[in-house]
LUMLUM-235216 format. One record per atom (N, C-alpha, C, O): x negated, y, z; atom name. Coordinates in steps of 0.1 Angstrom, whole numbers, always signed. Layout:
N
PT     u     v     w at
PT     X     Y     Z CA
...
***
This chain:
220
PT     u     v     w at
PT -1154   +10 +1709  N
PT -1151   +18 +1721 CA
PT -1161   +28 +1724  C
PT -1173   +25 +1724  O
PT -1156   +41 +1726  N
PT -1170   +51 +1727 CA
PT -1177   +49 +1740  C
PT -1174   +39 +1748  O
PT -1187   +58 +1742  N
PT -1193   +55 +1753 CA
PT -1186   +63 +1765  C
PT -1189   +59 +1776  O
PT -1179   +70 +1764  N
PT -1168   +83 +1776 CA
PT -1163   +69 +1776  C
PT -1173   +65 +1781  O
PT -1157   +59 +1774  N
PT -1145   +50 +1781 CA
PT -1156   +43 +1786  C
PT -1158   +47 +1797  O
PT -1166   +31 +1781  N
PT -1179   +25 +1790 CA
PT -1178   +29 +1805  C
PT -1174   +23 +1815  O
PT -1182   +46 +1802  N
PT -1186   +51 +1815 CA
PT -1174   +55 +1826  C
PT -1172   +49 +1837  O
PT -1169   +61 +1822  N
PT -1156   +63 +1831 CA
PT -1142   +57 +1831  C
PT -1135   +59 +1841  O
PT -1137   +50 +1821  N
PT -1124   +46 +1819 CA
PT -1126   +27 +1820  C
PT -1119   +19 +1825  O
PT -1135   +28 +1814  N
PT -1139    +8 +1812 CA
PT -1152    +7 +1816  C
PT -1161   +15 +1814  O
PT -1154    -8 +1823  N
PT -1167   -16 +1824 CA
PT -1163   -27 +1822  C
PT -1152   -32 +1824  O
PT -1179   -33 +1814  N
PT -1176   -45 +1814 CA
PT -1183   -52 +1827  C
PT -1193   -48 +1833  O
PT -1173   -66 +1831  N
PT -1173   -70 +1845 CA
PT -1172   -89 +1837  C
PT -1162   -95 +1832  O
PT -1187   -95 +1840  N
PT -1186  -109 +1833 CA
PT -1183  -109 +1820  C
PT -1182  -120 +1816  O
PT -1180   -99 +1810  N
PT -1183   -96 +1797 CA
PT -1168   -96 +1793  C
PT -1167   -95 +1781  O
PT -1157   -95 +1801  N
PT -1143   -89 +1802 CA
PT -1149   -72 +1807  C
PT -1158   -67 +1813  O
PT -1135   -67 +1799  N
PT -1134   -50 +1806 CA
PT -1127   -50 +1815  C
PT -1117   -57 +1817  O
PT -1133   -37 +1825  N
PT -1125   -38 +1837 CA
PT -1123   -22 +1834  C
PT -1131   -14 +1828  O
PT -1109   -20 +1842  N
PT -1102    -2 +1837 CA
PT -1112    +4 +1853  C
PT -1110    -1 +1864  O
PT -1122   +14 +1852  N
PT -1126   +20 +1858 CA
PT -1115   +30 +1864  C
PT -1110   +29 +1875  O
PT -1109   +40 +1852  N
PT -1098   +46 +1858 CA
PT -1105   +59 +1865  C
PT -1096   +65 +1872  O
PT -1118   +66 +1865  N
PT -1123   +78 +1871 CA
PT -1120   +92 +1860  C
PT -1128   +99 +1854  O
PT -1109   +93 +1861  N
PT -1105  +106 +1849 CA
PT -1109  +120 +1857  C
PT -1112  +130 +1850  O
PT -1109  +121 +1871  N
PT -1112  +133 +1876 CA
PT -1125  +133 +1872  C
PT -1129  +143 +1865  O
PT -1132  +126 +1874  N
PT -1149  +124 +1870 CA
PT -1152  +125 +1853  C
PT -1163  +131 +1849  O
PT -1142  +121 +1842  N
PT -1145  +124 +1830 CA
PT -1138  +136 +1828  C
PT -1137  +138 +1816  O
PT -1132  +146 +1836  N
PT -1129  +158 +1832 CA
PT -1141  +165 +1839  C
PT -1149  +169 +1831  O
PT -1143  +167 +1853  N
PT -1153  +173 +1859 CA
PT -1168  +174 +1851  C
PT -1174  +184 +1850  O
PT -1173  +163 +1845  N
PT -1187  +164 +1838 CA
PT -1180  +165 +1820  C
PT -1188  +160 +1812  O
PT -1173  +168 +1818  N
PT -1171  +165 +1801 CA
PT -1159  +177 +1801  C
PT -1149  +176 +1808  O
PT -1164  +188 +1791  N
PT -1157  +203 +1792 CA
PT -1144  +192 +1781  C
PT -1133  +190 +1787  O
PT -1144  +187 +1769  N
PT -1138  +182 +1760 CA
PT -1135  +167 +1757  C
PT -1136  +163 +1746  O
PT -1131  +160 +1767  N
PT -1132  +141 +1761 CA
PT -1128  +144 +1755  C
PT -1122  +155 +1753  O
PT -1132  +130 +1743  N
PT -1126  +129 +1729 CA
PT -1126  +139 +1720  C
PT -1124  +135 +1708  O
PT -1129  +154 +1722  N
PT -1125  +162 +1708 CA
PT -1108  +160 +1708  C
PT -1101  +154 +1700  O
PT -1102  +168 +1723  N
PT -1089  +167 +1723 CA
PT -1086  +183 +1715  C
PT -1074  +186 +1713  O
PT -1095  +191 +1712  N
PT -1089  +201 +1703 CA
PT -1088  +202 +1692  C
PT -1082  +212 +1687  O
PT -1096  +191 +1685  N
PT -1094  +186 +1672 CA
PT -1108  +188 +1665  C
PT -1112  +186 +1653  O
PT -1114  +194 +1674  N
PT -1130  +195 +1664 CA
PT -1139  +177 +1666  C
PT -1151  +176 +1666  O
PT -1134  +170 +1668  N
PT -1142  +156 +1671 CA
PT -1142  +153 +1658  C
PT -1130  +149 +1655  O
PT -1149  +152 +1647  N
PT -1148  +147 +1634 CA
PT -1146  +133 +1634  C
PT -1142  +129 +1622  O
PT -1146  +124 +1643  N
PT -1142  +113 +1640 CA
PT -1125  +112 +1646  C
PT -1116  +103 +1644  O
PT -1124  +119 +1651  N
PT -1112  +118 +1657 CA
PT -1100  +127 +1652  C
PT -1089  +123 +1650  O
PT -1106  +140 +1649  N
PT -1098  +152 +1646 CA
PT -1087  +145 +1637  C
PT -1076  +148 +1640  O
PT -1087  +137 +1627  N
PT -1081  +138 +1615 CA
PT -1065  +126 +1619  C
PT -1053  +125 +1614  O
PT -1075  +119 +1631  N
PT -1064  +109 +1637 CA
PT -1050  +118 +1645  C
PT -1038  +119 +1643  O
PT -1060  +125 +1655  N
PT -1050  +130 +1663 CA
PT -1039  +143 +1654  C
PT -1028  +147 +1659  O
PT -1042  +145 +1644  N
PT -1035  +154 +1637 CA
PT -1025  +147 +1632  C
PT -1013  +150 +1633  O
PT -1028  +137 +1625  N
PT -1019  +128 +1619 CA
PT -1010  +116 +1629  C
PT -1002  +107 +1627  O
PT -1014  +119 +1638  N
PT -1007  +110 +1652 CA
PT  -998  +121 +1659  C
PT  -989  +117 +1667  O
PT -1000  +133 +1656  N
PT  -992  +144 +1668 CA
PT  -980  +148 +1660  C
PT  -969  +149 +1664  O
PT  -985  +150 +1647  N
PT  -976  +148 +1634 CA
PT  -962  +140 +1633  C
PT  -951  +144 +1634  O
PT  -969  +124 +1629  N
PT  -962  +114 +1634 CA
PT  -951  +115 +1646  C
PT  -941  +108 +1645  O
PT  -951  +120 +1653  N
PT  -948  +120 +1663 CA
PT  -935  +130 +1665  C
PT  -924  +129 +1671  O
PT  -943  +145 +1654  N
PT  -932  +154 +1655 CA
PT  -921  +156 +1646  C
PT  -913  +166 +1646  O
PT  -920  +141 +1636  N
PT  -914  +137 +1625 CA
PT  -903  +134 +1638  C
PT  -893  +141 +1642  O
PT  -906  +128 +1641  N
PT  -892  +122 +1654 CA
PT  -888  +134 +1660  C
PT  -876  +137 +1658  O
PT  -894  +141 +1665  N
PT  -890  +146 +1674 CA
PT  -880  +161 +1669  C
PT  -874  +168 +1677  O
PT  -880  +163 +1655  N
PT  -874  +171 +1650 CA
PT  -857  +166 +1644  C
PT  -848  +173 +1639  O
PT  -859  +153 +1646  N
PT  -843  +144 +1643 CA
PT  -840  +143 +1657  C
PT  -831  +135 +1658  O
PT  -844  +148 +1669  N
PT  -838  +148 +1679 CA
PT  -831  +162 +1683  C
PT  -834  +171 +1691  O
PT  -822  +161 +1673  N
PT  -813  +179 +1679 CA
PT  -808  +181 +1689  C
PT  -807  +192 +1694  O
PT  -805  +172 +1694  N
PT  -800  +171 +1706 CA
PT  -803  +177 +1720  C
PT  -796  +180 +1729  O
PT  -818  +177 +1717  N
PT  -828  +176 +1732 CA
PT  -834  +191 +1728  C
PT  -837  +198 +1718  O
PT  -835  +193 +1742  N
PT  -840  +206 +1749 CA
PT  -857  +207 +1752  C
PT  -866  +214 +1746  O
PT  -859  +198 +1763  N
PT  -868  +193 +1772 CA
PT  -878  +181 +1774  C
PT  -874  +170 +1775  O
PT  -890  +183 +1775  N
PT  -897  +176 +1771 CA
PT  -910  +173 +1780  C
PT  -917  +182 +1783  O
PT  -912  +161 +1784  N
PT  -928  +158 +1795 CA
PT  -936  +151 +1783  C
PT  -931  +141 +1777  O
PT  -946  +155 +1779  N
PT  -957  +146 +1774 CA
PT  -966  +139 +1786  C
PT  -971  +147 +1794  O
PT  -969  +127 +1788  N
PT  -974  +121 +1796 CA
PT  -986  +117 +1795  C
PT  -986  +105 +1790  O
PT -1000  +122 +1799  N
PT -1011  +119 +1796 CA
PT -1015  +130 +1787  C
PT -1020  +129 +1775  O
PT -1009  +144 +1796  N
PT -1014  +155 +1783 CA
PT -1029  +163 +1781  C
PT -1033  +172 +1773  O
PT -1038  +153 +1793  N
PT -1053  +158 +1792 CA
PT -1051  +172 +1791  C
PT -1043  +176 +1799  O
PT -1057  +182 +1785  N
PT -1064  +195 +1785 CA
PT -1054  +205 +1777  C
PT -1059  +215 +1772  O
PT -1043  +203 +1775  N
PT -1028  +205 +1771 CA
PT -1029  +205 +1757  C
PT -1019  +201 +1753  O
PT -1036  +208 +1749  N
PT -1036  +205 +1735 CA
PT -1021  +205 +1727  C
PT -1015  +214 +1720  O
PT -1017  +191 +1730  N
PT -1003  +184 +1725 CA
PT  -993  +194 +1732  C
PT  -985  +201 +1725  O
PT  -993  +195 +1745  N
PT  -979  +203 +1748 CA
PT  -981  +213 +1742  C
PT  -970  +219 +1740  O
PT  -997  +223 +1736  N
PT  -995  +238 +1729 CA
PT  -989  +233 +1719  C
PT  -977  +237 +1718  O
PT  -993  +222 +1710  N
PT  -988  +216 +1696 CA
PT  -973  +215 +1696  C
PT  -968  +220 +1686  O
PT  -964  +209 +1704  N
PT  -950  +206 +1701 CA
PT  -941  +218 +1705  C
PT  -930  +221 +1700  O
PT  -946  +224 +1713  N
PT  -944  +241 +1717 CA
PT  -940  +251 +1705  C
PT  -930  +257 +1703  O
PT  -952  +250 +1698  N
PT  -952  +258 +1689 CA
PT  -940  +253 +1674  C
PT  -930  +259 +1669  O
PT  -947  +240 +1673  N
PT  -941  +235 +1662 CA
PT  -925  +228 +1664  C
PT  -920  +225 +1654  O
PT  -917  +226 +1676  N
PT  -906  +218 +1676 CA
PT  -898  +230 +1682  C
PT  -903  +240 +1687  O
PT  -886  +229 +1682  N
PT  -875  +233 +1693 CA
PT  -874  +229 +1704  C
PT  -864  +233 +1710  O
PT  -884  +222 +1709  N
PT  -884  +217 +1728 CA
PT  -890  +229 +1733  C
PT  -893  +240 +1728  O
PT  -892  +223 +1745  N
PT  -897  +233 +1753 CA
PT  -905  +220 +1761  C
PT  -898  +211 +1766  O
PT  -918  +219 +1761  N
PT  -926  +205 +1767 CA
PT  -933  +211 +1776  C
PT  -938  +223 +1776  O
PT  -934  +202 +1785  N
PT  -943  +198 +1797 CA
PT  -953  +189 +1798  C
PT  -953  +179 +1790  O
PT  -962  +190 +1807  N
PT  -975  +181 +1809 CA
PT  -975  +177 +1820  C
PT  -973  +183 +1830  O
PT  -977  +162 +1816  N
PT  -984  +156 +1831 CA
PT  -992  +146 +1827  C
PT  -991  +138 +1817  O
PT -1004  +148 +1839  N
PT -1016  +139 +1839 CA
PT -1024  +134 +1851  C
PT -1024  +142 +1860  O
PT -1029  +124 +1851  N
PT -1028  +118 +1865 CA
PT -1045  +127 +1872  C
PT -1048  +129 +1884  O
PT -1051  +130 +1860  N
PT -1063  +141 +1865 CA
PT -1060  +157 +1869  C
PT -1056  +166 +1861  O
PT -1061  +156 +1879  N
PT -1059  +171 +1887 CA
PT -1070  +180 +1879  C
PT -1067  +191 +1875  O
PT -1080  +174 +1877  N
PT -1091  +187 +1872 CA
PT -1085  +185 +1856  C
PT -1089  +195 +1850  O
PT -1078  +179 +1850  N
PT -1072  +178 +1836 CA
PT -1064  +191 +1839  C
PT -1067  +202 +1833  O
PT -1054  +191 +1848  N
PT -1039  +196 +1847 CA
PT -1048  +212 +1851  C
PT -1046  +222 +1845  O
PT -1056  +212 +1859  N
PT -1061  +227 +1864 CA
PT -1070  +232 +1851  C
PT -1067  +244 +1848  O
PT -1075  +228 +1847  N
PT -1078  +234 +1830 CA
PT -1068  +235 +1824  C
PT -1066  +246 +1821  O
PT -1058  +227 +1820  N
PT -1046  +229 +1810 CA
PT -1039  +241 +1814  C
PT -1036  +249 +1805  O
PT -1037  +244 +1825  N
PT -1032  +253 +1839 CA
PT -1042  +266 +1829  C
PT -1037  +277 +1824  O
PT -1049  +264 +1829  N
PT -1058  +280 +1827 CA
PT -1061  +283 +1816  C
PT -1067  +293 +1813  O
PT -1056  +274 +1805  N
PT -1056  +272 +1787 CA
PT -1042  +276 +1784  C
PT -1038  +283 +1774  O
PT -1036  +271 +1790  N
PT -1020  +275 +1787 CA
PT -1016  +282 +1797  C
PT -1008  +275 +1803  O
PT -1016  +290 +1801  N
PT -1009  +297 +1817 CA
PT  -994  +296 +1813  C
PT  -988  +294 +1824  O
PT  -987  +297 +1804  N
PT  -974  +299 +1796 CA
PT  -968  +285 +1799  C
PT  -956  +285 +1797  O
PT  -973  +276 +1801  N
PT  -968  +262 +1800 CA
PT  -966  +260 +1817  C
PT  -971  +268 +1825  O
PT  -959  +247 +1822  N
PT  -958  +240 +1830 CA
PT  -966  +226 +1830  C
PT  -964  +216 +1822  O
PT  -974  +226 +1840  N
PT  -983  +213 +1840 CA
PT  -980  +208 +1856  C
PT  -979  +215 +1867  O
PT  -977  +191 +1854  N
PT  -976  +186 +1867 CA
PT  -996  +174 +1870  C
PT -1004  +171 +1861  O
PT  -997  +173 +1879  N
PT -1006  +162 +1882 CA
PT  -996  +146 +1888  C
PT  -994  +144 +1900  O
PT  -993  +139 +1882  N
PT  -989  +126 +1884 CA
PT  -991  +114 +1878  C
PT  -997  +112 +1868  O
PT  -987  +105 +1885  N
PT  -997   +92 +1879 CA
PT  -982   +82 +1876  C
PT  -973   +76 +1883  O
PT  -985   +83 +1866  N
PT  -970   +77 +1860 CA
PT  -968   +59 +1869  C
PT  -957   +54 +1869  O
PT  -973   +57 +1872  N
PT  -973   +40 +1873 CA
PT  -969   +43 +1891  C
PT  -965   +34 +1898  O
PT  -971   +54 +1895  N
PT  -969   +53 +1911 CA
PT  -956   +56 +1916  C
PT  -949   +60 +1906  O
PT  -949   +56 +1927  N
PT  -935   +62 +1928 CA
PT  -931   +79 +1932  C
PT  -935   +85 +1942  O
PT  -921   +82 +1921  N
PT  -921   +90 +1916 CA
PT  -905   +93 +1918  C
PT  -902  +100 +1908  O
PT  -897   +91 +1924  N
PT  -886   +93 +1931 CA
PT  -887  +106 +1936  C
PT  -876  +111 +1934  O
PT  -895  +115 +1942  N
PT  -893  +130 +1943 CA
PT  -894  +134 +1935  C
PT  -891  +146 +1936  O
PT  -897  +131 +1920  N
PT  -894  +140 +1913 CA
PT  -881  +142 +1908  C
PT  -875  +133 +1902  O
PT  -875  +154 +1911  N
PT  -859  +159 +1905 CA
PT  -855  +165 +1894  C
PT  -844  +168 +1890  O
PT  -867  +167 +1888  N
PT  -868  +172 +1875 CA
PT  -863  +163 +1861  C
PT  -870  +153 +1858  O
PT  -853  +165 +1854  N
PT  -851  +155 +1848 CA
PT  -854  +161 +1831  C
PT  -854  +173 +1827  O
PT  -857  +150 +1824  N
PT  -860  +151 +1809 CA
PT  -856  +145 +1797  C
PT  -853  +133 +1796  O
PT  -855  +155 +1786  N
PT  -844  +145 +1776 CA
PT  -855  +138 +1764  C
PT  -853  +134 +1752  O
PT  -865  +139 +1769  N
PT  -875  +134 +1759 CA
PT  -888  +130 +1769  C
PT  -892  +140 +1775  O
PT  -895  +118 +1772  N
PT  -904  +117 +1778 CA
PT  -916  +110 +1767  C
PT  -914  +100 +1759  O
PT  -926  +116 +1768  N
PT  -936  +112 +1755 CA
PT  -948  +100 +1764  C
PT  -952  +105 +1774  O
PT  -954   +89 +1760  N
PT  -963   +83 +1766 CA
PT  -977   +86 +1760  C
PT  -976   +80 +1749  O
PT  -985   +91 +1761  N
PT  -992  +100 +1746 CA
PT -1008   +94 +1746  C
PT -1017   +99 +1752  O
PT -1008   +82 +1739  N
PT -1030   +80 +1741 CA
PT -1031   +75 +1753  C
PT -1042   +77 +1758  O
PT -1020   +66 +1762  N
PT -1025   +65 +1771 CA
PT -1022   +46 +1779  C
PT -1020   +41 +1791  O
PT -1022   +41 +1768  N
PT -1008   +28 +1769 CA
PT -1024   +20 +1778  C
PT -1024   +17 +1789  O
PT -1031   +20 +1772  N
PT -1044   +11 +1777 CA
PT -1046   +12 +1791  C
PT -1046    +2 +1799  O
PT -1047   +23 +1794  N
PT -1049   +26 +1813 CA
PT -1039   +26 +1818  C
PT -1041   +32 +1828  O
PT -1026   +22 +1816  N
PT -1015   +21 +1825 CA
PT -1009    +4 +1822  C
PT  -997    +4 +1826  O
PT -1013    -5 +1819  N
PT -1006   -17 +1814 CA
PT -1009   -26 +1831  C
PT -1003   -37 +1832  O
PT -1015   -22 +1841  N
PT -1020   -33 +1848 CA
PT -1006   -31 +1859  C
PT -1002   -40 +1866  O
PT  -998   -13 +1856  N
PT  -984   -12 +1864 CA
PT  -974   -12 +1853  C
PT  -963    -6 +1855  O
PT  -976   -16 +1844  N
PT  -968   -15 +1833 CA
PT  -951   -13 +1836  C
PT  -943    -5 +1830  O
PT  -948   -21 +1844  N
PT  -930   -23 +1847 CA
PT  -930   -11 +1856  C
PT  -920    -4 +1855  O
PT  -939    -8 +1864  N
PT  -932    +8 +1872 CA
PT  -935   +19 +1859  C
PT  -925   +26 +1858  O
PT  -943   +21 +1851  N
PT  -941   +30 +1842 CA
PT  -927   +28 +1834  C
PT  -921   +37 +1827  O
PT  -923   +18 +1835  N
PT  -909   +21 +1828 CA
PT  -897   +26 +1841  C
PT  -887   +33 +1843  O
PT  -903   +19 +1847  N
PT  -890   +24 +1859 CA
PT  -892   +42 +1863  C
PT  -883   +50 +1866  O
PT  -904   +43 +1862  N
PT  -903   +58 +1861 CA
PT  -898   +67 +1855  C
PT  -891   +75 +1861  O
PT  -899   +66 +1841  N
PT  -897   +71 +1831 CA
PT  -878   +71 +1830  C
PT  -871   +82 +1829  O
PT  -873   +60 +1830  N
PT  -859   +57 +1834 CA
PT  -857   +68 +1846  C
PT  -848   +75 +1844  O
PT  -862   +69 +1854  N
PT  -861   +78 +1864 CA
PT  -860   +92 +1860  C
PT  -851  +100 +1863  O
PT  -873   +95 +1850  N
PT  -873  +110 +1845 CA
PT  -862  +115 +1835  C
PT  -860  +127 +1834  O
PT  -854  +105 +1828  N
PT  -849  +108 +1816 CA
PT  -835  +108 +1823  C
PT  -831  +103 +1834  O
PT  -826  +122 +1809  N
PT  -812  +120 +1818 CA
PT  -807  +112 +1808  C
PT  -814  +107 +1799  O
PT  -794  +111 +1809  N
PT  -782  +100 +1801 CA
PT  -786  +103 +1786  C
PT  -785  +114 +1780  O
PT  -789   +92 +1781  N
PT  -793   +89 +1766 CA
PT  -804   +93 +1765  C
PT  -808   +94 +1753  O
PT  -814   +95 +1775  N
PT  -826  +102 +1768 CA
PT  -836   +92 +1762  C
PT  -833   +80 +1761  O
PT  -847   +98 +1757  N
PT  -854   +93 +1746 CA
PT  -868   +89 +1753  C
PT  -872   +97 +1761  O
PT  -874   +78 +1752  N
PT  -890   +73 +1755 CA
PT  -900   +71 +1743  C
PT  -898   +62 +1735  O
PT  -910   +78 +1741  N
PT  -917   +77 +1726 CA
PT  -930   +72 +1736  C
PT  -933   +77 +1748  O
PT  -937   +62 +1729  N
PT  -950   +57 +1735 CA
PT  -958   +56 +1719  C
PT  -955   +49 +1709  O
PT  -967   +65 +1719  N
PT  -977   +67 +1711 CA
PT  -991   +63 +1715  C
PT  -996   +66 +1726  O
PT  -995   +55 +1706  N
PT -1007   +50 +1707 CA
PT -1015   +46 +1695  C
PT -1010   +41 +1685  O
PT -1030   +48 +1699  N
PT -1041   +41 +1688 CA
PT -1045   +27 +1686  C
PT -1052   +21 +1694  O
PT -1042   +25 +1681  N
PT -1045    +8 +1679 CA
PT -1059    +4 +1672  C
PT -1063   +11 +1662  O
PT -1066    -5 +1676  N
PT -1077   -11 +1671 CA
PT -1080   -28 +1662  C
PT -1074   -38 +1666  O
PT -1084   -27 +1656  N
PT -1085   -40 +1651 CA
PT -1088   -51 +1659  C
PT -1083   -62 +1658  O
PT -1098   -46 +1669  N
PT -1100   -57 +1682 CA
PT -1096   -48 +1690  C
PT -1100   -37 +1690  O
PT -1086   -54 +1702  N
PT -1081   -51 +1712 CA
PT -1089   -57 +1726  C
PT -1085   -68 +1731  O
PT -1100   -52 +1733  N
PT -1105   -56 +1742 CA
PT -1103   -54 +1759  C
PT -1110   -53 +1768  O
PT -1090   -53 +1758  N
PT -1086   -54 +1773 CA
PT -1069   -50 +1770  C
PT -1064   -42 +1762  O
PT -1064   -59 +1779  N
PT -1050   -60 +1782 CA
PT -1043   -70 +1774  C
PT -1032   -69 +1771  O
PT -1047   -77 +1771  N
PT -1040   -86 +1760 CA
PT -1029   -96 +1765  C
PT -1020  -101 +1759  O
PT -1033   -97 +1778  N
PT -1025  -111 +1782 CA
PT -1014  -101 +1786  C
PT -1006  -107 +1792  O
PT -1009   -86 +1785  N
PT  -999   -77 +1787 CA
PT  -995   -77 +1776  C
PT  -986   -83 +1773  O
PT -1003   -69 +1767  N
PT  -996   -63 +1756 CA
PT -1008   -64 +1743  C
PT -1017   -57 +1741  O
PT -1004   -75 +1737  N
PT -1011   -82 +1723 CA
PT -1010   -71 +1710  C
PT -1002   -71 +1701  O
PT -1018   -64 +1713  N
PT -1015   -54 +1697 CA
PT -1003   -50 +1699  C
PT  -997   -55 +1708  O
PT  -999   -41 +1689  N
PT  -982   -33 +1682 CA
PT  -974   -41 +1686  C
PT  -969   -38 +1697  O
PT  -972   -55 +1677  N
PT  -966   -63 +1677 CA
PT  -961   -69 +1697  C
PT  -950   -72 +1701  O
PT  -972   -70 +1702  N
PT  -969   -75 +1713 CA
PT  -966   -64 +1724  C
PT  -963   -68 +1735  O
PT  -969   -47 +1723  N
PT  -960   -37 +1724 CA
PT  -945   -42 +1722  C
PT  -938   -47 +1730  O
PT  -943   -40 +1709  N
PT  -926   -43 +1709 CA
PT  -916   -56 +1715  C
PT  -905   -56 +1719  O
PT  -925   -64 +1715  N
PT  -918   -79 +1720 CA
PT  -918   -74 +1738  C
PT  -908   -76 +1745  O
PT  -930   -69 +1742  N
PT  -926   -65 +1753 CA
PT  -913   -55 +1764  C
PT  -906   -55 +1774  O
PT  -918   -46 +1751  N
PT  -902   -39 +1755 CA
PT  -887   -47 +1753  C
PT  -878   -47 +1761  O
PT  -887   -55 +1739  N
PT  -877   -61 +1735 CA
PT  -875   -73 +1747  C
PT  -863   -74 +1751  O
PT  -884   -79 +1753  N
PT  -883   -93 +1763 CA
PT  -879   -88 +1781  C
PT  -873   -93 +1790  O
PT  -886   -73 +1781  N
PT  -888   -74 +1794 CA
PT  -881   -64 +1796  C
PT  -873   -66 +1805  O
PT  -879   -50 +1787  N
PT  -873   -38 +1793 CA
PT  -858   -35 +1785  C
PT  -853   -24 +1783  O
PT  -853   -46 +1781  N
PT  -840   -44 +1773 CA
PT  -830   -40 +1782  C
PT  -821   -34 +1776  O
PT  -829   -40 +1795  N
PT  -816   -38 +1805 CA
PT  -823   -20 +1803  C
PT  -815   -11 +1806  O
PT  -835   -16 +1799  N
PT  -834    -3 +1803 CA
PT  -837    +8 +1793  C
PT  -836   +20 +1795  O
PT  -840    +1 +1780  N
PT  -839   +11 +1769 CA
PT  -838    +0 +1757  C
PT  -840   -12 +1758  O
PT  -835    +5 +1747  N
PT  -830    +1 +1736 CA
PT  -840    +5 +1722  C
PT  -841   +17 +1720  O
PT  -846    -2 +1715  N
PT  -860    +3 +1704 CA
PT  -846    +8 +1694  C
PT  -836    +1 +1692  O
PT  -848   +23 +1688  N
PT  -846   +30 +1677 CA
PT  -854   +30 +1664  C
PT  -850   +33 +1653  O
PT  -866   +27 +1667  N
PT  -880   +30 +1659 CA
PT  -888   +22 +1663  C
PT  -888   +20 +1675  O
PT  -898   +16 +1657  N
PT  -908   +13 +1658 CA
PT  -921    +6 +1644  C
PT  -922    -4 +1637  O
PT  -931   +22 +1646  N
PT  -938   +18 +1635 CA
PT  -955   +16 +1634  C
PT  -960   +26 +1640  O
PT  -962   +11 +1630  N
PT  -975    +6 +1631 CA
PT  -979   +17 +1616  C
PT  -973   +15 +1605  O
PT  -986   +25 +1617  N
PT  -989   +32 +1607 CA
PT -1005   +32 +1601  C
PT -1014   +29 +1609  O
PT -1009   +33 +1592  N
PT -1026   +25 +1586 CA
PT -1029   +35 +1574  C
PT -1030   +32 +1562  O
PT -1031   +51 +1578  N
PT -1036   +60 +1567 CA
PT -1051   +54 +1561  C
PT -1060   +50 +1568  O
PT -1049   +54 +1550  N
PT -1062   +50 +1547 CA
PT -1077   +62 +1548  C
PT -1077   +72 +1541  O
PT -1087   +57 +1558  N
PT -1097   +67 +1559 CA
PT -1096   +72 +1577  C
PT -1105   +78 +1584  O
PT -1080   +67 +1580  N
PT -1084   +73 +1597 CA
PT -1088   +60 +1606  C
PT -1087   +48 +1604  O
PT -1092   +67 +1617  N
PT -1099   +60 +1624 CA
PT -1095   +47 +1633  C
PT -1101   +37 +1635  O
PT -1083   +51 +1636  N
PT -1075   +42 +1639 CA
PT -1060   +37 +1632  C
PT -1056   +42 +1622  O
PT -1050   +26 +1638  N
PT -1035   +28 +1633 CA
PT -1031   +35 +1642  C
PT -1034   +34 +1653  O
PT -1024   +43 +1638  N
PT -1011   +46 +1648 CA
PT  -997   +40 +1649  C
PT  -988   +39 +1640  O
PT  -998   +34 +1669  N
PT  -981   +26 +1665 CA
PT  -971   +40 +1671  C
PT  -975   +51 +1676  O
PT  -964   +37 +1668  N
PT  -952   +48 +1676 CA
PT  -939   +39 +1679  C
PT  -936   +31 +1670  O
PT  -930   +38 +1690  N
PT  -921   +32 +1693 CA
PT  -912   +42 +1699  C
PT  -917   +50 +1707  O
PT  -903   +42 +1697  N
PT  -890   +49 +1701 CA
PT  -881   +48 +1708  C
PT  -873   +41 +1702  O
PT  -877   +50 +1718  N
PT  -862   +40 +1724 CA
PT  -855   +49 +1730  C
PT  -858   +61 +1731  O
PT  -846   +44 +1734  N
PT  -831   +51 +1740 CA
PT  -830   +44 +1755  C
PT  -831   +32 +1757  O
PT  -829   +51 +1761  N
PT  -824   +49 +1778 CA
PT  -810   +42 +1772  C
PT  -801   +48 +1765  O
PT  -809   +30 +1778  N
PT  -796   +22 +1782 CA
PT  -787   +31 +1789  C
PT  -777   +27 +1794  O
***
């Protein structure tokens, strides 16, 4: 785990991690977390091949217009699917000082500040693609309103993609969501009345830094 999550996202509390959760604070002192523009050499090669992944799907969805990436940090991904797909995508991130740089990186784009896990019933805006993007770890402790949300955002048939990095050791959230594997049993056990798995893949390039899982589903 790098030291940006230690400091602002995780502490360890009794030698368990505890989700700090200060994203205004790791955007405010940190022009770039992570190397979200792709110059992080340890990372660059992941996120390319994870946004990729990603847009493999999203190009068998003819269907769809419209698009929220969720957890779009410093907009990066929504310039990426913009450019490269037939949607038209949106951002939302629960850091205001995130969404106000993406705001002034993309002026062309639409950026919301929301916190997916809270209620979200005013929003009237509806979507035929909602993306969960790098962000499954800090949202697991409201896990069931993130889906009730999302069910909320999407219109009839729409699509939920939850993309994420997976680690060989998973050090927080386990008794939620046990690796890939215990990702999908979760949706399969708990969110079956509200979407349906189309896809679901654990991916292992040899040389990147992480796996990437991707899961797919269909709004019930």
């Amino acid at each position: 785990m790098s030291s940006i999550s230690k400091e602002y996202v995780f502490k360890k509390n009794n030698g368990a991690l505890e989700l700090v959760g200060d994203f205004d604070g790791l955007y405010n002192d940190l022009d770039n977390p992570w190397g979200q523009d792709g110059s992080d050499d340890r990372l660059g090669n992941y996120y390319k091949f994870s946004q990729n992944n990603i847009l493999k799907h999203l190009l068998n969805i003819t269907n769809s217009k419209i698009m929220l990436e969720v957890g779009c940090g410093l907009g990066y991904v929504v310039d990426f699917f913009n450019k490269n797909s037939h949607l038209m995508c949106e951002g939302a991130d629960i850091s205001k000082v995130a969404i106000n740089k993406a705001s002034v990186s993309f002026p062309q784009y639409t950026f919301y500040q929301l916190d997916i896990q809270d209620d979200i019933r005013f929003m009237k805006k509806k979507y035929d693609i909602v993306i969960l993007n790098q962000v499954l770890w800090y949202v697991l402790e409201r896990f069931e309103n993130v889906f009730e949300n999302v069910f909320h955002l999407l219109n009839k048939n729409g699509i939920f993609i939850i993309s994420n990095a997976f680690m060989e050791s998973q050090g927080y959230g386990k008794n939620i969501v046990d690796g890939f594997g215990g990702l999908v049993q979760y949706i399969e056990n708990r969110q079956r009345d509200k979407f349906n798995i189309l896809d679901a893949q654990l991916l292992n390039k040899e040389g990147m830094l992480y796996k990437d899982g991707c899961v797919v589903m269909e709004k019930c």
